[in-house]
N, C-alpha and C positions, 0 to 999 in steps of 0.2 A: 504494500500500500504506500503511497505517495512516491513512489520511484518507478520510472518507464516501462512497462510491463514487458513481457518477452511475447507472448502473442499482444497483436494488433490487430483489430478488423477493420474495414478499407471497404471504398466504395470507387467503383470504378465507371471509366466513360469511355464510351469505343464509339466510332463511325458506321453506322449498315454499311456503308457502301467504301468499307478499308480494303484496298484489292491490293496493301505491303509497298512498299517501295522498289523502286527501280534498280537501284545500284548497291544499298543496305535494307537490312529488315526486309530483304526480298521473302514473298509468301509468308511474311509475318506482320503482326498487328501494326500498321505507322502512327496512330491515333489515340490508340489507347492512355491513360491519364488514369491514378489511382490518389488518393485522398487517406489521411487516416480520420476516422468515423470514432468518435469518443463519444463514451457515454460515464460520466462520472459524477462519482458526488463531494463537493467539496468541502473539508473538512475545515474547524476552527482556527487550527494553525497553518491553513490554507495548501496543508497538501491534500490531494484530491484520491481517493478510494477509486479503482477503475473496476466496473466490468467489462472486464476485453474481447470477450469471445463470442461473436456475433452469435446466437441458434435458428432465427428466424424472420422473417422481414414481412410486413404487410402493405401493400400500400392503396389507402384510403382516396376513390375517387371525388374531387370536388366540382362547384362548377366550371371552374377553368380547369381545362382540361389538359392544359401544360402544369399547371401545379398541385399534383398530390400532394397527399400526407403520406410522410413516409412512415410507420411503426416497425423500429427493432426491438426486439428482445435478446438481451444478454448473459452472460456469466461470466463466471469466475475462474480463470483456467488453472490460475497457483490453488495450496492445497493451504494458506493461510485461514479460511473461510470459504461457507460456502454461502452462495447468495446468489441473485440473478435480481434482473431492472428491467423497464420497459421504458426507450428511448422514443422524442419523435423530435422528426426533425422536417423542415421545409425546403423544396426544392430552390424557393430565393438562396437560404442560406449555402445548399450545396455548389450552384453557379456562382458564387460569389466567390469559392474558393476555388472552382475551377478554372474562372478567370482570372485569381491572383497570382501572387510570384509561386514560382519553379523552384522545388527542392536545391539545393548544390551543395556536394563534398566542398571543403576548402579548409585551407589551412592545414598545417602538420600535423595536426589530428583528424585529417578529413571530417570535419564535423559538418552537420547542418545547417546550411547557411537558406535564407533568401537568395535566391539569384539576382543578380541587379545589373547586370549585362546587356547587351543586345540582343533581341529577342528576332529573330527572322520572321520576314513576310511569305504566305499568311501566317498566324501566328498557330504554334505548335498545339494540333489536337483538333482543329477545327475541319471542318468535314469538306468536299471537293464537294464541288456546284451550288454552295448557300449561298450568304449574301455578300459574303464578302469572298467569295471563290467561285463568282461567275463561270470564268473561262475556263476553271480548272474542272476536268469533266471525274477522276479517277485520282486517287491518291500517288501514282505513278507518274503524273506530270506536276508534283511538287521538286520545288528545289532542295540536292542534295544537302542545303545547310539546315534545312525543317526535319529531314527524314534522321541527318547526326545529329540534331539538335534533343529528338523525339527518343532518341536512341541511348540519350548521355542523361536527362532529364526524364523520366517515364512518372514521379511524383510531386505533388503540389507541395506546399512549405507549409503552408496553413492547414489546422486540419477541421473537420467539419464537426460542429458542435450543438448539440438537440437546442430544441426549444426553452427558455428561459434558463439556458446553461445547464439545467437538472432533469434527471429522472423524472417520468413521470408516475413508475409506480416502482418500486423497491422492497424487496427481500431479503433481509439476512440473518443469521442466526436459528432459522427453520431447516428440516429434515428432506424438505422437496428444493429444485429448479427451475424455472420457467423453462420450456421445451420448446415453445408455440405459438403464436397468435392471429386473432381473426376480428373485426370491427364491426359492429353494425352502427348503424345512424340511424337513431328512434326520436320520433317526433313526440312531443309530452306536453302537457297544458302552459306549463312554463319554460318552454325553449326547445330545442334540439339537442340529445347527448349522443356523446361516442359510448356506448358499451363494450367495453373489452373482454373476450374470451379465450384466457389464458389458460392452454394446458400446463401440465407438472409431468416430469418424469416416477412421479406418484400414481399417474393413471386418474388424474380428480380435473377438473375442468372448474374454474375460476371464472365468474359474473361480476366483473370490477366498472364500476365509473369513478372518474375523477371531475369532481367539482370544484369550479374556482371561487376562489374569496378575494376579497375588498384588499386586503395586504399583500397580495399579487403570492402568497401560499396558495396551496390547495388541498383538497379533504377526498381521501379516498375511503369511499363504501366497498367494501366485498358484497353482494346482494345475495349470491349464493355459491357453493361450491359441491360438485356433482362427485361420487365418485362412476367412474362409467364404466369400468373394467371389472369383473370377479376376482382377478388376479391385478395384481398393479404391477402397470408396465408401460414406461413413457409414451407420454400422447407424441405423435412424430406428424399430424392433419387435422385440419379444420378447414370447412367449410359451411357457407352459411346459405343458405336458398331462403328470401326472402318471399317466394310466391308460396313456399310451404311452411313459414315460418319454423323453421329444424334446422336445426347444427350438427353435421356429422363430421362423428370424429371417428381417427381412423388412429392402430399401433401396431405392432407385429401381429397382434395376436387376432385383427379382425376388425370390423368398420360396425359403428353405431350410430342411434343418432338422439339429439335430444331438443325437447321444444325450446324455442328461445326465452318461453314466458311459463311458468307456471302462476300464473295470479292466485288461484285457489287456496294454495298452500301458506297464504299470509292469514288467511282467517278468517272469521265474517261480522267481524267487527270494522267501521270504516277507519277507528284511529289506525288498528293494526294495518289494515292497509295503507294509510297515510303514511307512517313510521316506516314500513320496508323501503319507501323512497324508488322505487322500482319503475323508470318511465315506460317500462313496457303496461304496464296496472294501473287503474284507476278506481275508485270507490264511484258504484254506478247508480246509486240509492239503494241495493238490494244485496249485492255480493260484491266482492274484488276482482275487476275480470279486465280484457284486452281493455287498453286504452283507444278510442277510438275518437278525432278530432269532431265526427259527425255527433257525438253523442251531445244530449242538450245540457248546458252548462251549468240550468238551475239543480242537476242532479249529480252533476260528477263532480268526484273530490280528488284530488292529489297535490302535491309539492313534494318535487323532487329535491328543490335545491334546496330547501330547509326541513319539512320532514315536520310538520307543526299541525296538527292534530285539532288539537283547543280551535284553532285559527280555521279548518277547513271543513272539520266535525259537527260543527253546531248543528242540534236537531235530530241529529243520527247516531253519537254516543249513547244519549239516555237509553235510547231503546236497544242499545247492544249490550248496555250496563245491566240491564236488569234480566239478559241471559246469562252472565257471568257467573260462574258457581267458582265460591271460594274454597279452596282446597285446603283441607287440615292435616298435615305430618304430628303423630306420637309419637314422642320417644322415649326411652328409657333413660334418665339422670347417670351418670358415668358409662354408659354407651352409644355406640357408635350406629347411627342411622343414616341410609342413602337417602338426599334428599333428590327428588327428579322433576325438573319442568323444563320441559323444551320450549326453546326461544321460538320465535317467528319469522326470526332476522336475523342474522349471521353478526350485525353490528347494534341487536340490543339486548340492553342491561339488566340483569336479572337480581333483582333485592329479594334477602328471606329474614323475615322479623320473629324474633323468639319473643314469645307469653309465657312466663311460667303461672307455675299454679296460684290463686289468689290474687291474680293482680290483672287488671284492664289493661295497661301496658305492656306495649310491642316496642323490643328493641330490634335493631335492625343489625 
Protein backbone atom coordinates (compact mmCIF):
# COMPACT_ATOMS: atom_id res chain seq x y z
CA UNK A 1 0.00 0.00 0.00
CA UNK A 2 1.04 3.53 -0.98
CA UNK A 3 4.08 2.38 -3.10
CA UNK A 4 3.76 1.56 -7.08
CA UNK A 5 2.19 -1.66 -7.23
CA UNK A 6 3.64 -4.48 -9.49
CA UNK A 7 0.54 -5.36 -11.41
CA UNK A 8 -1.09 -2.30 -13.20
CA UNK A 9 -4.38 -2.27 -15.20
CA UNK A 10 -4.21 -0.07 -18.45
CA UNK A 11 -6.75 0.87 -20.82
CA UNK A 12 -5.92 0.83 -24.27
CA UNK A 13 -6.60 2.70 -27.80
CA UNK A 14 -6.08 1.17 -31.26
CA UNK A 15 -7.39 2.27 -34.95
CA UNK A 16 -10.03 -0.36 -36.84
CA UNK A 17 -8.49 0.59 -39.68
CA UNK A 18 -4.36 -0.09 -38.26
CA UNK A 19 -3.06 -2.03 -41.41
CA UNK A 20 1.07 -1.73 -39.32
CA UNK A 21 3.57 0.35 -40.98
CA UNK A 22 5.47 0.23 -43.99
CA UNK A 23 9.03 0.12 -43.00
CA UNK A 24 8.65 -0.74 -38.97
CA UNK A 25 5.98 -2.20 -36.89
CA UNK A 26 5.24 -3.87 -40.25
CA UNK A 27 1.81 -6.24 -39.65
CA UNK A 28 1.83 -4.97 -36.27
CA UNK A 29 -0.23 -2.41 -34.32
CA UNK A 30 1.02 1.44 -35.40
CA UNK A 31 -1.62 3.16 -33.36
CA UNK A 32 -2.18 1.56 -30.41
CA UNK A 33 -1.72 3.81 -27.10
CA UNK A 34 -2.12 2.37 -23.52
CA UNK A 35 -2.95 4.55 -20.25
CA UNK A 36 -2.44 3.38 -16.68
CA UNK A 37 -6.32 3.07 -15.36
CA UNK A 38 -6.04 3.78 -11.29
CA UNK A 39 -8.59 3.04 -9.10
CA UNK A 40 -7.50 4.10 -5.53
CA UNK A 41 -8.31 5.25 -2.33
CA UNK A 42 -6.51 7.95 -0.77
CA UNK A 43 -5.22 7.69 2.51
CA UNK A 44 -4.77 10.51 5.51
CA UNK A 45 -1.06 10.79 5.05
CA UNK A 46 -1.88 10.86 1.59
CA UNK A 47 -0.57 7.65 0.35
CA UNK A 48 -3.09 6.14 -1.62
CA UNK A 49 -4.21 2.06 -1.07
CA UNK A 50 -4.59 0.72 -4.99
CA UNK A 51 -6.75 -1.82 -6.39
CA UNK A 52 -4.78 -2.95 -9.26
CA UNK A 53 -6.10 -5.60 -10.96
CA UNK A 54 -8.73 -4.96 -13.38
CA UNK A 55 -11.69 -8.26 -13.15
CA UNK A 56 -14.21 -6.67 -15.13
CA UNK A 57 -15.55 -3.68 -17.15
CA UNK A 58 -19.06 -2.46 -17.91
CA UNK A 59 -19.89 0.19 -19.86
CA UNK A 60 -23.10 2.14 -19.25
CA UNK A 61 -24.92 3.46 -22.42
CA UNK A 62 -25.93 7.35 -22.27
CA UNK A 63 -27.46 9.63 -24.45
CA UNK A 64 -24.59 10.79 -26.21
CA UNK A 65 -23.43 8.03 -27.71
CA UNK A 66 -19.73 8.82 -27.85
CA UNK A 67 -19.72 9.09 -24.17
CA UNK A 68 -20.21 6.17 -21.99
CA UNK A 69 -19.83 5.39 -18.45
CA UNK A 70 -17.33 3.26 -18.00
CA UNK A 71 -17.62 0.68 -14.70
CA UNK A 72 -14.48 -1.22 -13.49
CA UNK A 73 -14.33 -3.59 -10.94
CA UNK A 74 -11.12 -4.30 -9.08
CA UNK A 75 -8.70 -6.14 -6.61
CA UNK A 76 -6.07 -6.70 -4.93
CA UNK A 77 -3.34 -8.65 -6.48
CA UNK A 78 -0.53 -8.49 -3.39
CA UNK A 79 -1.51 -10.87 -0.42
CA UNK A 80 -1.29 -7.80 2.06
CA UNK A 81 -5.25 -7.70 2.12
CA UNK A 82 -7.96 -8.72 0.45
CA UNK A 83 -10.45 -6.38 -0.90
CA UNK A 84 -11.92 -5.25 -4.29
CA UNK A 85 -13.74 -1.48 -5.54
CA UNK A 86 -15.87 -0.59 -8.11
CA UNK A 87 -14.35 2.34 -10.32
CA UNK A 88 -16.17 4.67 -12.82
CA UNK A 89 -14.67 6.64 -14.86
CA UNK A 90 -15.66 9.11 -18.19
CA UNK A 91 -14.79 8.97 -21.59
CA UNK A 92 -13.92 13.06 -21.31
CA UNK A 93 -11.45 12.18 -18.63
CA UNK A 94 -9.95 9.18 -20.63
CA UNK A 95 -9.35 11.55 -24.08
CA UNK A 96 -7.99 13.89 -22.17
CA UNK A 97 -5.11 11.64 -21.36
CA UNK A 98 -4.82 10.24 -24.47
CA UNK A 99 -4.38 13.53 -25.95
CA UNK A 100 -1.76 14.47 -23.28
CA UNK A 101 2.04 14.14 -23.12
CA UNK A 102 3.97 10.75 -24.15
CA UNK A 103 5.52 8.56 -21.51
CA UNK A 104 9.61 8.93 -21.88
CA UNK A 105 12.79 6.87 -20.25
CA UNK A 106 15.21 9.77 -19.53
CA UNK A 107 17.95 10.21 -17.60
CA UNK A 108 20.57 7.72 -15.95
CA UNK A 109 17.97 6.15 -14.27
CA UNK A 110 15.63 5.96 -17.28
CA UNK A 111 12.91 7.11 -15.24
CA UNK A 112 9.48 8.45 -16.39
CA UNK A 113 9.43 11.59 -17.63
CA UNK A 114 6.66 13.67 -19.70
CA UNK A 115 7.82 13.81 -23.02
CA UNK A 116 8.36 17.44 -24.05
CA UNK A 117 9.89 17.07 -27.50
CA UNK A 118 8.78 17.35 -30.99
CA UNK A 119 5.93 15.58 -31.56
CA UNK A 120 5.53 14.49 -35.42
CA UNK A 121 2.70 15.35 -37.83
CA UNK A 122 -0.15 13.75 -37.78
CA UNK A 123 0.24 13.38 -34.21
CA UNK A 124 1.09 9.62 -32.92
CA UNK A 125 -2.11 7.35 -32.44
CA UNK A 126 -4.49 9.17 -34.51
CA UNK A 127 -6.22 7.17 -37.02
CA UNK A 128 -5.80 7.48 -41.31
CA UNK A 129 -8.78 9.29 -43.02
CA UNK A 130 -10.23 11.54 -39.89
CA UNK A 131 -10.13 14.97 -39.76
CA UNK A 132 -7.12 15.78 -39.49
CA UNK A 133 -5.63 12.63 -41.91
CA UNK A 134 -7.79 13.49 -44.94
CA UNK A 135 -5.24 12.32 -47.42
CA UNK A 136 -3.94 9.70 -45.51
CA UNK A 137 -6.10 6.67 -46.65
CA UNK A 138 -4.02 3.59 -44.45
CA UNK A 139 -1.61 3.61 -41.65
CA UNK A 140 1.06 2.67 -44.37
CA UNK A 141 1.38 6.06 -45.80
CA UNK A 142 2.26 7.64 -42.41
CA UNK A 143 5.78 9.04 -42.14
CA UNK A 144 8.50 6.80 -40.90
CA UNK A 145 9.16 9.51 -37.84
CA UNK A 146 5.01 8.71 -36.49
CA UNK A 147 5.50 4.84 -37.00
CA UNK A 148 9.41 5.29 -34.80
CA UNK A 149 7.82 7.67 -32.88
CA UNK A 150 4.66 5.02 -32.06
CA UNK A 151 7.31 2.42 -31.71
CA UNK A 152 9.65 4.25 -28.93
CA UNK A 153 6.48 5.97 -27.20
CA UNK A 154 3.52 3.20 -27.01
CA UNK A 155 2.29 4.98 -23.23
CA UNK A 156 0.77 8.13 -22.11
CA UNK A 157 2.53 9.89 -18.93
CA UNK A 158 -0.68 10.68 -17.39
CA UNK A 159 -2.63 8.16 -16.01
CA UNK A 160 -6.49 7.80 -16.15
CA UNK A 161 -8.20 8.45 -12.83
CA UNK A 162 -12.33 7.42 -11.96
CA UNK A 163 -14.71 9.98 -11.09
CA UNK A 164 -14.38 12.36 -8.11
CA UNK A 165 -10.74 10.67 -7.72
CA UNK A 166 -12.41 7.79 -5.55
CA UNK A 167 -14.01 4.54 -5.58
CA UNK A 168 -17.39 4.22 -5.81
CA UNK A 169 -18.17 1.33 -4.00
CA UNK A 170 -15.22 -0.51 -1.71
CA UNK A 171 -14.41 -3.67 0.14
CA UNK A 172 -12.10 -4.64 2.59
CA UNK A 173 -11.56 -6.76 5.31
CA UNK A 174 -14.40 -9.23 4.10
CA UNK A 175 -14.02 -13.09 3.15
CA UNK A 176 -15.51 -12.40 -0.74
CA UNK A 177 -14.01 -10.24 -4.02
CA UNK A 178 -15.81 -8.54 -6.45
CA UNK A 179 -15.77 -10.98 -9.71
CA UNK A 180 -18.23 -8.96 -11.92
CA UNK A 181 -20.56 -6.26 -12.92
CA UNK A 182 -23.74 -5.26 -14.79
CA UNK A 183 -25.93 -1.79 -14.59
CA UNK A 184 -29.33 -1.01 -14.90
CA UNK A 185 -30.92 2.44 -15.08
CA UNK A 186 -34.34 2.41 -13.16
CA UNK A 187 -36.58 5.22 -13.22
CA UNK A 188 -38.13 6.14 -9.50
CA UNK A 189 -40.50 8.88 -8.38
CA UNK A 190 -37.49 10.96 -7.21
CA UNK A 191 -34.98 10.63 -10.06
CA UNK A 192 -33.11 8.07 -12.00
CA UNK A 193 -30.60 5.59 -10.38
CA UNK A 194 -27.71 3.37 -11.56
CA UNK A 195 -28.29 -0.01 -9.71
CA UNK A 196 -25.34 -2.15 -9.55
CA UNK A 197 -25.07 -5.91 -9.70
CA UNK A 198 -22.10 -7.10 -8.39
CA UNK A 199 -21.01 -10.78 -8.37
CA UNK A 200 -18.53 -12.24 -5.44
CA UNK A 201 -16.37 -15.19 -6.20
CA UNK A 202 -18.76 -16.36 -3.05
CA UNK A 203 -21.23 -17.27 -5.63
CA UNK A 204 -23.84 -14.39 -3.87
CA UNK A 205 -24.94 -11.43 -6.34
CA UNK A 206 -24.88 -7.91 -4.74
CA UNK A 207 -28.01 -5.20 -5.33
CA UNK A 208 -25.89 -1.90 -4.50
CA UNK A 209 -26.97 1.91 -5.22
CA UNK A 210 -24.92 4.66 -4.58
CA UNK A 211 -26.53 7.87 -3.43
CA UNK A 212 -25.09 11.34 -3.44
CA UNK A 213 -25.11 13.85 -0.69
CA UNK A 214 -24.81 17.78 -0.34
CA UNK A 215 -20.91 17.33 1.00
CA UNK A 216 -20.09 15.84 -2.43
CA UNK A 217 -19.73 12.08 -0.20
CA UNK A 218 -21.81 9.58 -0.91
CA UNK A 219 -24.15 6.62 0.85
CA UNK A 220 -24.03 3.25 -0.32
CA UNK A 221 -27.39 0.97 0.21
CA UNK A 222 -26.76 -2.87 -0.24
CA UNK A 223 -30.75 -3.47 -1.12
CA UNK A 224 -30.08 -7.07 -1.35
CA UNK A 225 -27.73 -9.88 -1.62
CA UNK A 226 -28.77 -13.32 -3.48
CA UNK A 227 -26.91 -16.24 -2.83
CA UNK A 228 -27.47 -18.08 -6.44
CA UNK A 229 -25.37 -21.07 -6.58
CA UNK A 230 -25.83 -24.45 -4.01
CA UNK A 231 -22.30 -24.61 -4.13
CA UNK A 232 -20.37 -21.39 -4.04
CA UNK A 233 -18.24 -20.61 -6.92
CA UNK A 234 -17.32 -17.38 -8.42
CA UNK A 235 -19.88 -15.58 -10.46
CA UNK A 236 -17.59 -15.09 -13.89
CA UNK A 237 -21.46 -13.23 -16.09
CA UNK A 238 -24.15 -11.06 -15.88
CA UNK A 239 -26.56 -10.13 -17.95
CA UNK A 240 -29.41 -8.09 -17.66
CA UNK A 241 -32.60 -8.37 -20.34
CA UNK A 242 -34.78 -5.51 -19.60
CA UNK A 243 -37.83 -6.63 -21.65
CA UNK A 244 -37.81 -9.62 -19.07
CA UNK A 245 -36.84 -7.87 -16.22
CA UNK A 246 -34.13 -11.07 -15.07
CA UNK A 247 -30.50 -11.01 -14.47
CA UNK A 248 -28.68 -14.05 -15.55
CA UNK A 249 -25.81 -15.01 -14.03
CA UNK A 250 -23.68 -17.49 -15.27
CA UNK A 251 -20.11 -19.66 -13.23
CA UNK A 252 -18.50 -22.92 -14.09
CA UNK A 253 -20.99 -24.78 -12.76
CA UNK A 254 -24.01 -23.58 -14.85
CA UNK A 255 -26.36 -20.22 -15.87
CA UNK A 256 -29.26 -18.97 -13.78
CA UNK A 257 -31.30 -16.21 -13.51
CA UNK A 258 -32.93 -13.80 -11.02
CA UNK A 259 -35.60 -11.10 -11.04
CA UNK A 260 -34.24 -7.64 -10.87
CA UNK A 261 -37.01 -6.66 -8.32
CA UNK A 262 -38.51 -8.79 -5.66
CA UNK A 263 -40.82 -5.82 -4.18
CA UNK A 264 -42.88 -8.46 -2.01
CA UNK A 265 -40.27 -9.40 0.18
CA UNK A 266 -40.01 -5.87 1.84
CA UNK A 267 -43.50 -6.44 3.56
CA UNK A 268 -46.98 -5.14 3.57
CA UNK A 269 -46.47 -2.47 5.47
CA UNK A 270 -45.94 0.94 3.37
CA UNK A 271 -43.16 2.30 5.93
CA UNK A 272 -41.28 -1.04 5.29
CA UNK A 273 -41.51 -0.58 1.84
CA UNK A 274 -40.60 3.01 2.02
CA UNK A 275 -37.27 2.12 4.30
CA UNK A 276 -35.85 -0.64 1.71
CA UNK A 277 -35.35 2.43 -0.60
CA UNK A 278 -35.45 0.17 -3.59
CA UNK A 279 -36.32 2.22 -6.83
CA UNK A 280 -37.26 -0.73 -8.54
CA UNK A 281 -40.63 -0.72 -5.41
CA UNK A 282 -43.05 1.41 -4.63
CA UNK A 283 -45.89 1.47 -2.00
CA UNK A 284 -49.19 1.35 -4.35
CA UNK A 285 -51.88 2.00 -1.56
CA UNK A 286 -52.21 -2.00 -1.05
CA UNK A 287 -48.97 -3.88 -1.39
CA UNK A 288 -45.09 -3.09 -2.21
CA UNK A 289 -44.94 -3.91 -5.87
CA UNK A 290 -43.16 -2.61 -9.54
CA UNK A 291 -42.69 0.94 -9.58
CA UNK A 292 -44.50 2.06 -12.37
CA UNK A 293 -44.23 6.05 -13.48
CA UNK A 294 -48.11 5.51 -14.91
CA UNK A 295 -49.31 4.78 -11.57
CA UNK A 296 -51.40 7.76 -9.86
CA UNK A 297 -49.59 9.62 -7.55
CA UNK A 298 -52.35 10.25 -4.88
CA UNK A 299 -51.46 6.43 -4.05
CA UNK A 300 -47.85 5.64 -4.53
CA UNK A 301 -45.27 6.00 -1.81
CA UNK A 302 -41.53 5.81 -2.19
CA UNK A 303 -38.14 7.88 -1.42
CA UNK A 304 -35.35 6.57 -2.51
CA UNK A 305 -32.99 9.01 -1.65
CA UNK A 306 -33.86 9.59 1.96
CA UNK A 307 -35.82 6.50 2.93
CA UNK A 308 -38.53 8.76 5.28
CA UNK A 309 -41.57 6.90 6.16
CA UNK A 310 -43.26 9.43 8.68
CA UNK A 311 -42.95 11.82 5.44
CA UNK A 312 -44.53 9.51 2.78
CA UNK A 313 -46.78 7.16 5.00
CA UNK A 314 -49.36 9.26 6.27
CA UNK A 315 -52.64 7.56 6.30
CA UNK A 316 -51.36 4.12 5.55
CA UNK A 317 -49.05 3.24 8.76
CA UNK A 318 -52.07 3.35 11.06
CA UNK A 319 -53.69 0.79 9.33
CA UNK A 320 -50.52 -1.60 8.86
CA UNK A 321 -49.94 -0.77 12.62
CA UNK A 322 -52.62 -2.39 13.88
CA UNK A 323 -51.74 -5.68 11.81
CA UNK A 324 -48.55 -5.69 13.65
CA UNK A 325 -48.29 -8.42 16.38
CA UNK A 326 -45.62 -7.96 18.93
CA UNK A 327 -43.54 -10.79 19.43
CA UNK A 328 -42.54 -11.85 23.03
CA UNK A 329 -38.93 -13.82 23.80
CA UNK A 330 -38.77 -15.88 27.40
CA UNK A 331 -35.90 -16.41 28.83
CA UNK A 332 -34.22 -18.15 31.57
CA UNK A 333 -32.06 -15.45 34.18
CA UNK A 334 -28.22 -16.93 33.66
CA UNK A 335 -29.17 -18.52 30.36
CA UNK A 336 -28.45 -18.32 27.11
CA UNK A 337 -31.51 -17.77 24.57
CA UNK A 338 -31.55 -17.31 20.49
CA UNK A 339 -33.01 -14.28 19.95
CA UNK A 340 -34.59 -14.27 15.81
CA UNK A 341 -36.10 -11.46 13.68
CA UNK A 342 -35.39 -11.18 10.20
CA UNK A 343 -34.67 -7.69 8.85
CA UNK A 344 -36.59 -6.60 5.66
CA UNK A 345 -33.43 -4.75 4.49
CA UNK A 346 -30.14 -5.73 4.33
CA UNK A 347 -29.33 -1.97 5.69
CA UNK A 348 -31.88 -2.00 8.74
CA UNK A 349 -31.58 -1.76 12.21
CA UNK A 350 -32.80 -4.11 14.51
CA UNK A 351 -33.28 -2.94 18.40
CA UNK A 352 -34.29 -5.63 21.24
CA UNK A 353 -35.54 -4.12 24.72
CA UNK A 354 -35.38 -6.22 27.99
CA UNK A 355 -38.47 -6.20 30.73
CA UNK A 356 -37.63 -7.88 33.56
CA UNK A 357 -40.16 -9.11 35.86
CA UNK A 358 -42.19 -6.30 37.97
CA UNK A 359 -41.26 -3.57 36.14
CA UNK A 360 -43.11 -1.54 32.96
CA UNK A 361 -39.66 -0.68 31.75
CA UNK A 362 -37.99 -1.75 28.59
CA UNK A 363 -34.23 -1.31 28.39
CA UNK A 364 -32.81 -1.43 25.12
Amino acid sequence: MGQSPVTQSRIGRICLNDDGGHCCLVNKWSTFLKARLICSVPGADGMETHFDELRDVYIQPTQDTKNPVIYGVFSVSGSVFKGSAVCVYSMADIRMVFNGPFAHKEGPNYQWVAYTGKIPYPRPGTCPGGTFTPNMKSTKDYPDEVINFMRNHPAMYNAVYPVHKRPLVVRTNVDYEFTTITVDQVTAADGNYEVLFLGTDKGTVQKVIVLPRDDLQTEELVLEEVEVFKVPTPITTMKISSKRQQLYVSSVVGLTQLALHRCDVYGEACADCCLARDPYCAWDGKSCSRYSASQKRRSRRQDVKYGNPIRQCRGFNSNANKNTLEMVQYGVEGSSTFLECQARSPHAVIKWHLQRDNSDRRKE
